[in-house]
C-alpha positions as CSV (number, residue, x, y, z in Angstrom):
1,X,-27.1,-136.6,-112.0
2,X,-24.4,-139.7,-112.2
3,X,-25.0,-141.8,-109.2
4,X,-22.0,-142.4,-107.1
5,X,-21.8,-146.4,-106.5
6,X,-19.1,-149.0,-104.9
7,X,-18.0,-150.2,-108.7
8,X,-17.6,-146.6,-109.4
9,X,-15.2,-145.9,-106.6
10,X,-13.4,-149.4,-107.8
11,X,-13.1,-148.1,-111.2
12,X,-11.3,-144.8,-109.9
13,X,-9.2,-147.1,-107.8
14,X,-7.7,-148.8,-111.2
15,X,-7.8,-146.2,-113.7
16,X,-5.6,-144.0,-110.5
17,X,-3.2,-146.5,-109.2
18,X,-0.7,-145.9,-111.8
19,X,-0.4,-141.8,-111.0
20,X,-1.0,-142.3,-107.1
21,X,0.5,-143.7,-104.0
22,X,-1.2,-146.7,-101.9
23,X,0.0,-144.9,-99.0
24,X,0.9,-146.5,-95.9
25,X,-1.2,-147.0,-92.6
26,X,1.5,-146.9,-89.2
27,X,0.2,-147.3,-85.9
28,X,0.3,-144.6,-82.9
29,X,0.6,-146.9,-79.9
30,X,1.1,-143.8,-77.6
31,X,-2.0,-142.1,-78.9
32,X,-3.6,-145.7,-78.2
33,X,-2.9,-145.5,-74.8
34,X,-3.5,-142.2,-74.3
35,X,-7.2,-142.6,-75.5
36,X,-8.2,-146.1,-74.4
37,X,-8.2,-147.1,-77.5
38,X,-7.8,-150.6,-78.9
39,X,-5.1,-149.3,-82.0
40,X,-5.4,-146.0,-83.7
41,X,-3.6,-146.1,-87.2
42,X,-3.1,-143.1,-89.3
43,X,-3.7,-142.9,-93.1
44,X,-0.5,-140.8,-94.7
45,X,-2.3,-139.1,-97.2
46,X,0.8,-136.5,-96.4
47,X,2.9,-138.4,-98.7
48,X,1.5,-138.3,-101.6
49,X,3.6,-136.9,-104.3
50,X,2.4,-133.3,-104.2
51,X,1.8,-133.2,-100.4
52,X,-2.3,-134.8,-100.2
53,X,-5.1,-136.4,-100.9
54,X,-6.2,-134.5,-103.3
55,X,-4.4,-135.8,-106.2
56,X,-6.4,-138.9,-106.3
57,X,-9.7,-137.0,-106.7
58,X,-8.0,-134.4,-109.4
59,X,-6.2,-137.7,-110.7
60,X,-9.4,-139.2,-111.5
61,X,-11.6,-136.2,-113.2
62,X,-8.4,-135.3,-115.6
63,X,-8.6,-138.8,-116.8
64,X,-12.3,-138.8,-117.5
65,X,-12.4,-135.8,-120.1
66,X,-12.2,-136.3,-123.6
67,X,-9.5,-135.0,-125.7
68,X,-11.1,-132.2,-127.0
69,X,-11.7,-131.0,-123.2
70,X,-7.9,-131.8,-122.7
71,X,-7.0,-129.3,-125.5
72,X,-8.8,-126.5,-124.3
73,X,-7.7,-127.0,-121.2
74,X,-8.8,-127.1,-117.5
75,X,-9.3,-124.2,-114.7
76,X,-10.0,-124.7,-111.2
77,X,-10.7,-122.9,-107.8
78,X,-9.0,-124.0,-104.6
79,X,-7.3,-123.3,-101.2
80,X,-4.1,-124.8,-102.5
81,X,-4.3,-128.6,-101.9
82,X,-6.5,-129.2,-105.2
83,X,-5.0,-126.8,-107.5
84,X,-1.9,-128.4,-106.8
85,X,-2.7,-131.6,-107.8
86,X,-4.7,-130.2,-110.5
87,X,-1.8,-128.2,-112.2
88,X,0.6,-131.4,-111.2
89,X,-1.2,-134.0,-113.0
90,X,-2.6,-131.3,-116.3
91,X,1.4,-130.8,-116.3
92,X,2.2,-134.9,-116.6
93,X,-0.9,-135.0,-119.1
94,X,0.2,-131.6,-121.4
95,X,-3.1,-129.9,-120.4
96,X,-3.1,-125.8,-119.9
97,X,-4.4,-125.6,-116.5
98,X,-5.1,-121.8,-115.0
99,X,-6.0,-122.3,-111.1
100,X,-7.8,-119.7,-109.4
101,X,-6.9,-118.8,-105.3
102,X,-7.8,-116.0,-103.3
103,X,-5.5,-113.8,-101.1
104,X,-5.7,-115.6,-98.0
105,X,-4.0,-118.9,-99.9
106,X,-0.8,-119.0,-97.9
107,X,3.0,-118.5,-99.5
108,X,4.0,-122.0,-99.3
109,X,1.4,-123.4,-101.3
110,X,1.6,-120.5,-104.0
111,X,5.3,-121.1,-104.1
112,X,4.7,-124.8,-105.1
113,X,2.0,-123.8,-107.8
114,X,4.7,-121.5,-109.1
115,X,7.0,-124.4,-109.5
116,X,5.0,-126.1,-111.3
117,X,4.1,-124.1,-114.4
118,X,0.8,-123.6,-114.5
119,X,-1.3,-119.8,-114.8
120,X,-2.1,-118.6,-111.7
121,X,-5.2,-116.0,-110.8
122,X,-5.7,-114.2,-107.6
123,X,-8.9,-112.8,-106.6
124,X,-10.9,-111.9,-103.5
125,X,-10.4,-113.1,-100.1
126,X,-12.4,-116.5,-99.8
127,X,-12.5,-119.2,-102.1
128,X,-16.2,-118.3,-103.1
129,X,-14.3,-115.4,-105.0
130,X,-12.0,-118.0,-106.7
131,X,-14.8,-120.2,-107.9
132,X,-16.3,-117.4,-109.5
133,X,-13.7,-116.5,-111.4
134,X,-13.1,-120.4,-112.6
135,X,-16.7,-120.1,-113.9
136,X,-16.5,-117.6,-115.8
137,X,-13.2,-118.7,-117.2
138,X,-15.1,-121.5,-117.9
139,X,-17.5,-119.6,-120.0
140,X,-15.4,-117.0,-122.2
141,X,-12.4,-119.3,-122.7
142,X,-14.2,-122.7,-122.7
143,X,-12.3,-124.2,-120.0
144,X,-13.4,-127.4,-118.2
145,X,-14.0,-126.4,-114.5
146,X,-12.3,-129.3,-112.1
147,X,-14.4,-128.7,-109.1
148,X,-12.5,-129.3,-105.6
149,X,-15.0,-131.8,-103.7
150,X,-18.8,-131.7,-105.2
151,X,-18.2,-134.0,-108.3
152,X,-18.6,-137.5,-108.8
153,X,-14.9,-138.6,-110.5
154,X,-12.9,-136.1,-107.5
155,X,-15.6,-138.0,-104.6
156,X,-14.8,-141.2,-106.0
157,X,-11.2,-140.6,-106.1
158,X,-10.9,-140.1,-102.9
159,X,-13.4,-142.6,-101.8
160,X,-10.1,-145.0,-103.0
161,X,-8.8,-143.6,-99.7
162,X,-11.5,-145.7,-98.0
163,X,-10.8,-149.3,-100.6
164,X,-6.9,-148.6,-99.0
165,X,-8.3,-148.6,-95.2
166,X,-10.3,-151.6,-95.5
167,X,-7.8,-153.7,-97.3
168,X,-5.4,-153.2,-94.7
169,X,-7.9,-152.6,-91.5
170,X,-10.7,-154.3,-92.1
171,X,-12.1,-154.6,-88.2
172,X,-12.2,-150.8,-88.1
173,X,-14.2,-149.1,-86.0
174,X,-14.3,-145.9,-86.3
175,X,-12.5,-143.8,-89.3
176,X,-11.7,-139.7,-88.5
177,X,-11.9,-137.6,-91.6
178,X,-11.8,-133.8,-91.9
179,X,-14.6,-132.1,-93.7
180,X,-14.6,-128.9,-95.2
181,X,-16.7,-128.9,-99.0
182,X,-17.1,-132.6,-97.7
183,X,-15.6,-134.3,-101.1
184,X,-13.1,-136.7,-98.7
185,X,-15.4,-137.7,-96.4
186,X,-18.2,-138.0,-99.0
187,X,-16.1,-140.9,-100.5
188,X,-14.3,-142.2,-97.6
189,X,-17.2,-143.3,-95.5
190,X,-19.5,-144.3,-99.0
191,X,-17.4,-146.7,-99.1
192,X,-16.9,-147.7,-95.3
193,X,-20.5,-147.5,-94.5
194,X,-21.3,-149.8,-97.8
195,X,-18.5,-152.2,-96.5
196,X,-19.7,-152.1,-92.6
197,X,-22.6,-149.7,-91.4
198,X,-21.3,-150.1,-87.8
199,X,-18.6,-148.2,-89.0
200,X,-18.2,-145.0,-87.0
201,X,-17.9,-142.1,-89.8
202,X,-16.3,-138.4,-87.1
203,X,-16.3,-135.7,-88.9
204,X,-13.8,-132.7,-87.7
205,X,-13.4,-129.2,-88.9
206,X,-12.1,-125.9,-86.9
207,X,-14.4,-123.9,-84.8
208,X,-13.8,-121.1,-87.5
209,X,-15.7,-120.4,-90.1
210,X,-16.5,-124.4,-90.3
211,X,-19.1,-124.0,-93.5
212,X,-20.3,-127.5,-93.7
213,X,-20.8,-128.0,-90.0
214,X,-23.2,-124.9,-89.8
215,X,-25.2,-125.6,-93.2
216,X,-25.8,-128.9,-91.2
217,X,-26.8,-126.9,-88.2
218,X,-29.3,-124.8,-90.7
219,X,-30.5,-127.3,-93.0
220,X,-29.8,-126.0,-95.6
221,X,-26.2,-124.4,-97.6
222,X,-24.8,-121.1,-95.9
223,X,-22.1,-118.8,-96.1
224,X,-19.6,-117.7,-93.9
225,X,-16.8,-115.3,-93.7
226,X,-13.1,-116.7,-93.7
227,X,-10.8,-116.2,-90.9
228,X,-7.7,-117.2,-89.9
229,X,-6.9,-120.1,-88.7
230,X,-4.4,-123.3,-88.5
231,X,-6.8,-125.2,-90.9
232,X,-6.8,-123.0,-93.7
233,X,-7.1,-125.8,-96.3
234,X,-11.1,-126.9,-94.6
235,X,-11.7,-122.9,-95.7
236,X,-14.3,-122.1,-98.4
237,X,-18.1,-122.2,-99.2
238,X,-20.1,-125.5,-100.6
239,X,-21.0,-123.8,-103.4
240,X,-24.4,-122.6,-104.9
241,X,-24.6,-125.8,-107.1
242,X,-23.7,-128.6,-104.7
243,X,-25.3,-131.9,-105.9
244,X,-23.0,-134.2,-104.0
245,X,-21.5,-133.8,-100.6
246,X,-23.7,-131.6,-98.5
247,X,-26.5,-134.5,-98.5
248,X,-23.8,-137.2,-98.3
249,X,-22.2,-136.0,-95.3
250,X,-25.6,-135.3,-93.8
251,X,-26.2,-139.1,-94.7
252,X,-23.1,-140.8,-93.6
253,X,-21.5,-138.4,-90.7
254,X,-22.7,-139.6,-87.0
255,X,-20.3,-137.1,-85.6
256,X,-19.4,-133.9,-85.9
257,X,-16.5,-132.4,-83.8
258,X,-15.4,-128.7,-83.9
259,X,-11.7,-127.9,-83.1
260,X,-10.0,-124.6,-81.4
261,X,-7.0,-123.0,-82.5
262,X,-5.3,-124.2,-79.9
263,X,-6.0,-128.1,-80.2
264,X,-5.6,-127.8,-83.6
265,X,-1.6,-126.6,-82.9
266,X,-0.9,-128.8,-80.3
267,X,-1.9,-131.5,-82.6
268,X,0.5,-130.4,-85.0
269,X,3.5,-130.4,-82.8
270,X,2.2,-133.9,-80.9
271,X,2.6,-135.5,-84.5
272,X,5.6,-133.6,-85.3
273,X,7.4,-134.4,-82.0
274,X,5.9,-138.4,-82.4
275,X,6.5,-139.3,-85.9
276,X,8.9,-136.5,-87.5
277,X,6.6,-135.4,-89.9
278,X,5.4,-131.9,-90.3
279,X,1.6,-131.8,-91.3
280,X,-1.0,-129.0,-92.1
281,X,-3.5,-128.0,-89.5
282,X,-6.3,-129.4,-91.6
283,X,-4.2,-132.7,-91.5
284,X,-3.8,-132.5,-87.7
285,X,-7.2,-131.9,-86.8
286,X,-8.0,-135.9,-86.9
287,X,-5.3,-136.5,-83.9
288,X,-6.4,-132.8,-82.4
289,X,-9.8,-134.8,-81.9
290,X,-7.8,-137.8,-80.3
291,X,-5.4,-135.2,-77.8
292,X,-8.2,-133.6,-76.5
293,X,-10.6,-136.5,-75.9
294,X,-13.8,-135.2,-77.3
295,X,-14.8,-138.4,-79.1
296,X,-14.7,-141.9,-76.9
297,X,-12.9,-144.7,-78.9
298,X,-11.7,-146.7,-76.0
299,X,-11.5,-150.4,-76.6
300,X,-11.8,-149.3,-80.1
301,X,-10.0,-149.7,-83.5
302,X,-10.0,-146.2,-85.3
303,X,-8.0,-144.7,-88.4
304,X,-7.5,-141.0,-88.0
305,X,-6.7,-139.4,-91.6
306,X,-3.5,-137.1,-92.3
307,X,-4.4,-135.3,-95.2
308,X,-1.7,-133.2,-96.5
309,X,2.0,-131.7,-95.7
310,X,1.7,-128.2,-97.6
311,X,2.6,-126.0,-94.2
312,X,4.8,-122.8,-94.0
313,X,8.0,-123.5,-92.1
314,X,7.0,-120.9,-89.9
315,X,3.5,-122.1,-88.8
316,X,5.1,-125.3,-87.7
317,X,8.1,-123.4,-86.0
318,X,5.9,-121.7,-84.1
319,X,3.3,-124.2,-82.7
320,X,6.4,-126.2,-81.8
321,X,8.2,-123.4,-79.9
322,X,4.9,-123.3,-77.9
323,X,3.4,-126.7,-77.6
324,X,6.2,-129.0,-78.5
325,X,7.3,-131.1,-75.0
């Protein structure tokens, strides 16, 4: 197995930065004061060009196959965020790209993958159903699986996440990340806890269906069943062959915080209402974790992470009808 190292993680950062925003790091003074803290900044992963993070990780692994892997083309399995990067950047690099999504992957996030040309299959209801498929796509039609978070060029593209925060923060305290398959925060706090182990690595998912958070809990990888909830992008297994992120974010996490529905929503309509910008509920779980003080940062100098825009109108109309002040 490739080992994941800090020159790694730089070499993603150079062969990326031509295809990928260095996206900017504002500062929430009222969420300061509301928490005690010393600054909170958030990282706007949100503006990425299609709408997260993700494209840095996807970014990365399309640029690391050979041409011959490039003709055949590329499948891969995802909740929306990935496969829209992946069929966004196979589109700029003329590679076929078929993504594979369940039923539960919501309208707004199908639409874009419409949009942007590249073969769509549903299947199942959870994203355990969609990985399946890519495998076996991967098998008759010889297609080069782009896994979401447990591969070492998508980790270490999104560890560049992490190179971004410390060149512009470098006396940070504590960094909030949201885990689902754990490929983000598998990269982000590599890096931050190579950089500065004092570094405080929070990990937030849902209280739903949060996958990583329980095979911690167990000890070992579990499944769940999906339900709904605000966060649908932290939805989906780990996967029977994770190498990577289960044992990194065992290693690196020293919190793990579980969000209800509710926090999660009045977290969308606080940053919403604050900054103007409409964010998923994955995204908003890092300030949900702020709002409703179940971490301590005061006298602290955090970086909460918004990780991606891709909401239905509707989702954000109605958290602000009920939560926005």
């Amino acid at each position: 197995m490739e080992q994941i190292t800090i020159q790694s993680i730089w070499q993603a950062y150079e062969r990326i930065s031509p295809y990928i925003l260095e996206t900017p790091i504002v500062c929430d003074e009222l969420l300061a004061t509301r928490s005690n803290a010393s600054s909170i900044h958030l990282k706007l992963e949100n503006l990425q060009t299609t709408g997260s993070f993700k494209l840095r990780g996807a970014t990365n692994k399309l640029l690391s196959l050979t041409e011959e892997e490039k003709k055949r083309g590329v499948t891969t399995y995802s909740t929306g965020n990935h496969g829209l990067a992946v069929a966004y950047m196979a589109k700029k690099f003329n590679i076929p790209a078929t993504i594979c999504i369940s039923n539960r992957v919501p309208k707004a996030k199908v639409s874009r993958l419409e949009q942007l040309g590249a073969k769509i299959e549903k299947v199942g209801l959870n994203q355990d159903d969609a990985e399946a498929r890519a495998y076996e796509l991967e098998e008759e039609e010889g297609l080069t699986v782009v896994p979401p978070f447990d591969d070492r060029h998508i980790i270490t593209g999104q560890g560049t996440i992490g190179i971004e925060v410390m060149k512009h923060v470098p006396d940070i305290d504590v960094v909030i990340v949201p885990v689902s398959g754990g490929g983000i925060f598998s990269g982000i706090s590599y890096v931050m806890k190579k950089m500065n182990p004092h570094v405080k690595m929070i990990g937030v998912s849902m209280e739903k269906s949060a996958v990583m958070y329980e095979s911690i809990q167990a000890q070992k990888i579990v499944t769940l069943e999906e339900e709904d909830t605000y966060a649908d992008s932290l939805l989906g297994g780990l996967g029977k062959r994770n190498r990577y992120t289960f044992d990194m974010v065992q290693q690196y996490i020293d919190e793990f915080v579980l969000l209800t529905e509710g926090e999660i929503a009045q977290a969308i309509a606080y940053i919403f209402d604050q900054h103007k910008i409409a964010v998923e509920g994955a995204s908003a779980t890092t300030v949900a974790t702020l709002l409703s003080d179940k971490i301590n940062v005061k006298n602290k100098r955090v970086v909460s992470l918004i990780t991606g825009r891709n909401v239905d109108a509707s989702v954000v109309m109605e958290v602000m009808e009920k939560y926005s002040k």
